[in-house]
MIPA-220983 format. One record per residue (C-alpha): residue number from 1; residue in one letter; chain; z, x, y. Coordinates in steps of 0.001 Angstrom, whole numbers, plus 500000, padded with zeros to 6 digits. Example, Ala and Ser with C-alpha at 12.3 -4.5 7.8 and 13.67 -1.06 7.14 Angstrom:
BEGIN
+------+------+-------+--------+--------+--------+
| resi | resn | chain |     up |   east |  north |
+------+------+-------+--------+--------+--------+
|    1 |    A |     A | 507800 | 512300 | 495500 |
|    2 |    S |     A | 507140 | 513670 | 498940 |
+------+------+-------+--------+--------+--------+
end
This chain:
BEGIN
+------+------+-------+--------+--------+--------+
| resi | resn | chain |     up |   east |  north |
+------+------+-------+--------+--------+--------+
|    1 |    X |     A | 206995 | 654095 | 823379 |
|    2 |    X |     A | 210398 | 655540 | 822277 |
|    3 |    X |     A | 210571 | 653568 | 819428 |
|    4 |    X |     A | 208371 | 655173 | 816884 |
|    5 |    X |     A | 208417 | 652203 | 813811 |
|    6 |    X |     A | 205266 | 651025 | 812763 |
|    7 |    X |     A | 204192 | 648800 | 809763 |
|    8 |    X |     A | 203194 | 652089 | 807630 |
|    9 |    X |     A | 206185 | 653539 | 806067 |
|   10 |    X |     A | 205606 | 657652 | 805863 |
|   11 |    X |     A | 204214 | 658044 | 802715 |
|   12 |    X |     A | 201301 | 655320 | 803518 |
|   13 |    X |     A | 200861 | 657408 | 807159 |
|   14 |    X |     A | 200707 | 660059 | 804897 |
|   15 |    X |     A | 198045 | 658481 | 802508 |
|   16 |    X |     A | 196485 | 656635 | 805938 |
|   17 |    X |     A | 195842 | 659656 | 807446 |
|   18 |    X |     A | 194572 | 661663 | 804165 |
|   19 |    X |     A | 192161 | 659184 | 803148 |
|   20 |    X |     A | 190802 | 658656 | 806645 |
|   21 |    X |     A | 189984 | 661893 | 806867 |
|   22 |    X |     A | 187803 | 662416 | 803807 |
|   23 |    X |     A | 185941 | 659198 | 805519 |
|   24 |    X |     A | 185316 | 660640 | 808575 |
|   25 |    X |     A | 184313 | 663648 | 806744 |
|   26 |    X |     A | 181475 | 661475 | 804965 |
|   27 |    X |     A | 180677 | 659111 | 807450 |
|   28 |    X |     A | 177326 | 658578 | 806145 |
|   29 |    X |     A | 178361 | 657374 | 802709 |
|   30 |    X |     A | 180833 | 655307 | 803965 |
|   31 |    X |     A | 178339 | 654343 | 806311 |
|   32 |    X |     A | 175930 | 653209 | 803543 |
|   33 |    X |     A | 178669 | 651643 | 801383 |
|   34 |    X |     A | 179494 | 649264 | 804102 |
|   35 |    X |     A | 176008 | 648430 | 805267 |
|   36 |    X |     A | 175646 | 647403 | 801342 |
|   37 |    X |     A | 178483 | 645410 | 801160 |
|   38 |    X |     A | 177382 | 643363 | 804346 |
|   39 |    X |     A | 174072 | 642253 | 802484 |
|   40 |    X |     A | 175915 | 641727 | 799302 |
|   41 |    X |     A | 177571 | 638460 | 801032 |
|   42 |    X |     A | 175778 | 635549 | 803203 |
|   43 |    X |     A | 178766 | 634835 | 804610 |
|   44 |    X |     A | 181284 | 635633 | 807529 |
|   45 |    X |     A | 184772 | 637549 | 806358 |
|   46 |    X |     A | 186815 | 640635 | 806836 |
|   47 |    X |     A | 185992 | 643906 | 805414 |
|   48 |    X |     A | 188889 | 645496 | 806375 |
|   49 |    X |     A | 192082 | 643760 | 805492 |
|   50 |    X |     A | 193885 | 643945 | 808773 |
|   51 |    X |     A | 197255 | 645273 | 807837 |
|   52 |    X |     A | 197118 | 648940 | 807726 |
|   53 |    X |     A | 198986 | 649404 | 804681 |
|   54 |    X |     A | 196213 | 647057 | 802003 |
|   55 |    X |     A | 193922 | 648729 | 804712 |
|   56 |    X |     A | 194873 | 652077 | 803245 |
|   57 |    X |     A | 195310 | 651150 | 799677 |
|   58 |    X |     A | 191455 | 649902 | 799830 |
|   59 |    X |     A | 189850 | 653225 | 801647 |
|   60 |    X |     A | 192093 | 655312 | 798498 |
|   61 |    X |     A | 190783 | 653152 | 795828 |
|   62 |    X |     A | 187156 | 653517 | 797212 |
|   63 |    X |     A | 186866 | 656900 | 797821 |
|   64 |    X |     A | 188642 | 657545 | 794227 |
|   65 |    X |     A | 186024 | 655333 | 792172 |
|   66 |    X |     A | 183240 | 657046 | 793955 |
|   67 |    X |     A | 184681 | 660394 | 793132 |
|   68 |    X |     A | 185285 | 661630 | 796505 |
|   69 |    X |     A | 189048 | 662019 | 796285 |
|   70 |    X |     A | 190567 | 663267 | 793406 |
|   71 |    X |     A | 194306 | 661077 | 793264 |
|   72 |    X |     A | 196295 | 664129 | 791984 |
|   73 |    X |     A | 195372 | 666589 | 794942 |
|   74 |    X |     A | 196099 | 663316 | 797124 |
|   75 |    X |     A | 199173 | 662972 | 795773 |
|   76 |    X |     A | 200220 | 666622 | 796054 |
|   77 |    X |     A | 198953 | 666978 | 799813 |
|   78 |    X |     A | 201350 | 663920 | 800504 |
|   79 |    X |     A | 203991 | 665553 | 799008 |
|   80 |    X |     A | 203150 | 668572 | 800768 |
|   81 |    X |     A | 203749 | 667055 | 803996 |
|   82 |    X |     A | 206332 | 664517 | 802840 |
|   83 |    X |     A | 208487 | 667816 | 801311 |
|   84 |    X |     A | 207163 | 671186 | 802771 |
|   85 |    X |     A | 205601 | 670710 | 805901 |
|   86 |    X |     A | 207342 | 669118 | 809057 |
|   87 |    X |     A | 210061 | 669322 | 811357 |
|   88 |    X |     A | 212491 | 670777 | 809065 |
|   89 |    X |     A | 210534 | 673906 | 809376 |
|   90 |    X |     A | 210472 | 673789 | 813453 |
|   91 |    X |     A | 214483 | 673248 | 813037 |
|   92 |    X |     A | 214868 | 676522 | 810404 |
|   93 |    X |     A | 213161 | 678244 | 813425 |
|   94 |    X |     A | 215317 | 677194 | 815926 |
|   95 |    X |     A | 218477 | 677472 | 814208 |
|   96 |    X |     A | 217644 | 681698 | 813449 |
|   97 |    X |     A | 217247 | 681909 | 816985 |
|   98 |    X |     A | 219887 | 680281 | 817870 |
|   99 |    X |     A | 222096 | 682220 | 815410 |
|  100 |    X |     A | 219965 | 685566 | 816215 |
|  101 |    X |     A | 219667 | 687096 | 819518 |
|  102 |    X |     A | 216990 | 689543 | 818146 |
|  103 |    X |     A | 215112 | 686882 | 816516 |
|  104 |    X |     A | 215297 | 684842 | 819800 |
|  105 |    X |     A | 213961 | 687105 | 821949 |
|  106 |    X |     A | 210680 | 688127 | 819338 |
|  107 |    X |     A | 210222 | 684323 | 819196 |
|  108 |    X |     A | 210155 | 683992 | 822890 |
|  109 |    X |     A | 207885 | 686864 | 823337 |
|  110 |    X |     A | 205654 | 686830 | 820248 |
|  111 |    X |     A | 206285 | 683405 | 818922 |
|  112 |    X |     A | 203379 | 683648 | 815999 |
|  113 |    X |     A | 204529 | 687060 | 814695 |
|  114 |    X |     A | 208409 | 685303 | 814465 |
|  115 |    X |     A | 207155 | 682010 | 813542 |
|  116 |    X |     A | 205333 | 683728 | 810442 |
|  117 |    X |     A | 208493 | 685890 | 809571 |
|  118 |    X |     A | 210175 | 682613 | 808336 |
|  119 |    X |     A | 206347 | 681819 | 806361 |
|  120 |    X |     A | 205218 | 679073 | 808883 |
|  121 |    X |     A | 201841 | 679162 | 810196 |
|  122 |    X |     A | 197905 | 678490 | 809497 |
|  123 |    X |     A | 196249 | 674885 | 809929 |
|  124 |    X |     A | 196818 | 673590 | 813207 |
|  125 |    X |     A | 198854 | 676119 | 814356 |
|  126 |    X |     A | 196746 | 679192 | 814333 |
|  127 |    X |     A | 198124 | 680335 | 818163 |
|  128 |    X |     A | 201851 | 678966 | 818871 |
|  129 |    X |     A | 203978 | 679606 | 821878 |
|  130 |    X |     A | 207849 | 678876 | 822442 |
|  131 |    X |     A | 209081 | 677980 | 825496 |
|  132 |    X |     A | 213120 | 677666 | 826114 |
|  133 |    X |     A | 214783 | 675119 | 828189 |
|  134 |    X |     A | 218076 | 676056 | 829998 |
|  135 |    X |     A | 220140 | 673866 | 831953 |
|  136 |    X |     A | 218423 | 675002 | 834808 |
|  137 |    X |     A | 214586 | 674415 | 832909 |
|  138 |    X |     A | 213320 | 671422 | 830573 |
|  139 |    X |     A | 210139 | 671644 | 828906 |
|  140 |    X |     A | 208093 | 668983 | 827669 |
|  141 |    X |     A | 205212 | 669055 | 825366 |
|  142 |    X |     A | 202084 | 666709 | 825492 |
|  143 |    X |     A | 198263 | 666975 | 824144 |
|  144 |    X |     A | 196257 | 665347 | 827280 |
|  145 |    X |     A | 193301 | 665496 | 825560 |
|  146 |    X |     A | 193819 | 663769 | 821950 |
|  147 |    X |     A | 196858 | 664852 | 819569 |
|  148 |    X |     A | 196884 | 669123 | 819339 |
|  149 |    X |     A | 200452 | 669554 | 818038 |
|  150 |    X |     A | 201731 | 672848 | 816202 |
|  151 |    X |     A | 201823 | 671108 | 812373 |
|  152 |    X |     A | 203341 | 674500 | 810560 |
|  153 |    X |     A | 206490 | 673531 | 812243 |
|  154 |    X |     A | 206457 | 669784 | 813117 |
|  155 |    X |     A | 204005 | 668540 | 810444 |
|  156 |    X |     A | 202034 | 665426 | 811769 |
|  157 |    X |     A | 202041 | 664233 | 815515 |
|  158 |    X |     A | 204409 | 660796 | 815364 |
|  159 |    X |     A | 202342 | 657274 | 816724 |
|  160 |    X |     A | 203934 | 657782 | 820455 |
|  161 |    X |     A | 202582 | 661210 | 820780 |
|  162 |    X |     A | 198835 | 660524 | 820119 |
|  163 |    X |     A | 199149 | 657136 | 822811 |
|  164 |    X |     A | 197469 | 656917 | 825670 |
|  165 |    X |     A | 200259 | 655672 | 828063 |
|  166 |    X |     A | 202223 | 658941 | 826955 |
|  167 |    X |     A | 199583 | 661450 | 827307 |
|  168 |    X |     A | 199065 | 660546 | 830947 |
|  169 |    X |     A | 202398 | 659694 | 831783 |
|  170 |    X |     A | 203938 | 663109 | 830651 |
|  171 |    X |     A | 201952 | 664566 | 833354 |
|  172 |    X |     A | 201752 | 662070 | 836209 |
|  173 |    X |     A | 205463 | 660878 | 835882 |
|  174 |    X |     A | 207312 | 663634 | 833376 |
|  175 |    X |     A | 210973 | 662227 | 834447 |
|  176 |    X |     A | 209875 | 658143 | 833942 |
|  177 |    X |     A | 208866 | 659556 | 830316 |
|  178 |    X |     A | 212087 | 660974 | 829370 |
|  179 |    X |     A | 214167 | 658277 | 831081 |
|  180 |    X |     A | 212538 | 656005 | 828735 |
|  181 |    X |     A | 213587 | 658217 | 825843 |
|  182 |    X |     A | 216574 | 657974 | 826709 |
|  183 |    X |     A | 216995 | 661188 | 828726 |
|  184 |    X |     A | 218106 | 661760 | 831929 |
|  185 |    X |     A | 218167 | 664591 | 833972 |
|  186 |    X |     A | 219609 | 666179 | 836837 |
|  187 |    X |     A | 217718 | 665878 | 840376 |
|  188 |    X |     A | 218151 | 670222 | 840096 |
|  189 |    X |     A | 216524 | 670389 | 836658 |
|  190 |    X |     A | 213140 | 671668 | 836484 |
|  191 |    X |     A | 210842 | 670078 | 834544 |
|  192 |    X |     A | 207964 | 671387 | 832900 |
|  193 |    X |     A | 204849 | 670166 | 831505 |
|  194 |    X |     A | 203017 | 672239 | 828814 |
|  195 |    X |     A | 199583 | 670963 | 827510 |
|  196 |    X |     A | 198605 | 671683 | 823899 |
|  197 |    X |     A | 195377 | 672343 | 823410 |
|  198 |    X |     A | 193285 | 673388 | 819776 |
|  199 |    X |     A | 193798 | 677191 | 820766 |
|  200 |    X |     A | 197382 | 677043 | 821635 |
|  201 |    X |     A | 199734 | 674836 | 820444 |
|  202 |    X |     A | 203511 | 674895 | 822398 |
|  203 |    X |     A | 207002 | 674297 | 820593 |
|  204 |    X |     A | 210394 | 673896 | 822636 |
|  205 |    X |     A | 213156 | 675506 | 821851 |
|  206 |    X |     A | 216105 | 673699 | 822648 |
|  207 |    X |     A | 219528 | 673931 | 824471 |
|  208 |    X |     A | 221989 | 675270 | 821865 |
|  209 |    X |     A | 224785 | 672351 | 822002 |
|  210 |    X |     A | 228006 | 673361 | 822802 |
|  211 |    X |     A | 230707 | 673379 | 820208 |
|  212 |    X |     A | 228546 | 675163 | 817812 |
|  213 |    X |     A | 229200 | 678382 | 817612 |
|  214 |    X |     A | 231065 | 678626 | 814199 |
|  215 |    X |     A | 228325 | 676880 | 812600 |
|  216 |    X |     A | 225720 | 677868 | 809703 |
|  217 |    X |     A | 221925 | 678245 | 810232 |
|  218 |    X |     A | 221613 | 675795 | 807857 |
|  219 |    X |     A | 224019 | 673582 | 809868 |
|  220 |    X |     A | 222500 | 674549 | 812985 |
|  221 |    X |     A | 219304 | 673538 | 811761 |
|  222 |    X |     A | 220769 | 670082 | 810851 |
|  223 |    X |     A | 221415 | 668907 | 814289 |
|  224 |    X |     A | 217910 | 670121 | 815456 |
|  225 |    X |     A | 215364 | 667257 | 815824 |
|  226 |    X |     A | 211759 | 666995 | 816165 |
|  227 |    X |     A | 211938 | 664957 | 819502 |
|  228 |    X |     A | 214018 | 667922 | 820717 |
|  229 |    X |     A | 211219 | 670439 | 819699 |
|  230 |    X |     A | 208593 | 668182 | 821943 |
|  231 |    X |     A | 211333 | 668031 | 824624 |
|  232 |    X |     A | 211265 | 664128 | 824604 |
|  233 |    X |     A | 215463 | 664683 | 823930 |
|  234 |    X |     A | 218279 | 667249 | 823956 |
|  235 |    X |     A | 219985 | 668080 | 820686 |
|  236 |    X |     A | 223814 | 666760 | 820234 |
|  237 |    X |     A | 226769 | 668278 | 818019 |
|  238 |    X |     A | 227880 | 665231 | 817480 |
|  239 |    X |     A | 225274 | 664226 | 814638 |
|  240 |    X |     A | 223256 | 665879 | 812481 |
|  241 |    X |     A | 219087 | 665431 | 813111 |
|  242 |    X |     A | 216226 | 663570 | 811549 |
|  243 |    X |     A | 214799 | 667362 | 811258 |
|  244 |    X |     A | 213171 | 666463 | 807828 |
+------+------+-------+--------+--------+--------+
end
């Protein structure tokens, strides 16, 4: 579960996830163009190729020719996510209130009006709460439900989030989650389960990791993680972040 590779690089997630969701928004036509192409052949085969990328590439192509999906705004909502949207944001956030005791404590208490004074929120992440672990506290984030995850900050949920075996096991067994991540915790650390839901979405703010404190924002926001803003791991001085 920890180990989030999967046979779509990003940008085809990206496109994967784009195109799938003009589809689902016209399931009807799709519907229809499928129920065609099944008469238009007396014999057995697969539709759908069955790796996801050619899987992907076929759904863009389609919904291009019939004019449903223009390639350009495609394209620039990709790049969007790929550029603009995603963790990096959640680690700017972190890193001001790491660096900013005033900041910290408006994020803590009115997490959308702080969130927005950096430009993040909207889509997805309408109602946001932070919640701060401590070495005494360690929060953990989990949708029970499907895959509600704050996107202004994180962008999109990653594969392990949205699985099953996580969504139940983050409740039922919190510690036997993070062990498998890779993080283990004292017997005397509290651990707490938060469950995003449509209307309110939860972001962790993590431990600031000692050894830091003559270091930039923007170098503070480096180290920061997006597994760290779930509170699947603990951010580390020693190297700087996937926060992008």
């Amino acid at each position: 579960m920890a180990d989030d590779k999967t046979a779509l690089d990003r940008r085809g997630f990206l496109k994967y996830a784009a195109t799938g969701a003009v589809a689902a928004a016209v399931p009807n036509y799709m519907h229809a163009q499928e129920h065609d192409h099944d008469h238009a052949h007396d014999h057995d085969h697969q539709v759908v190729p069955s790796d996801p990328a050619l899987r992907t590439k076929a759904l863009e192509s389609l919904l291009v020719e019939k004019g449903l999906v223009d390639r350009a705004a495609l394209d620039a909502l990709v790049d969007a996510y790929e550029n603009k949207i995603g963790p990096r944001n959640g680690a700017r956030v972190v890193a001001r209130a790491w660096a900013d005791p005033a900041y910290k404590q408006r994020l803590l208490t009115h997490s959308d009006a702080a969130i927005a004074e950096l430009g993040y929120g909207g889509l997805q992440g309408e109602h946001m709460v932070v919640v701060e672990n401590s070495p005494k506290v360690h929060n953990l984030v989990v949708c029970t439900l499907c895959s509600c995850y704050p996107w202004p900050v994180l962008g999109l949920p990653p594969v392990w989030y949205k699985s099953a075996p996580y969504r139940s096991r983050a409740v039922i067994d919190p510690r036997g989650v993070l062990r498998e991540f890779g993080l283990e915790l004292a017997e005397d650390v509290e651990v707490r389960v938060w469950d995003s839901t449509a209307e309110l979405r939860y972001l962790v703010l993590p431990e600031r990791p000692e050894g830091t404190e003559g270091m930039s924002e923007e170098s503070l926001g480096a180290l920061v993680t997006r597994d760290s803003m779930v509170g699947v791991a603990k951010v580390s001085a020693s190297k700087a972040g996937s926060a992008a």
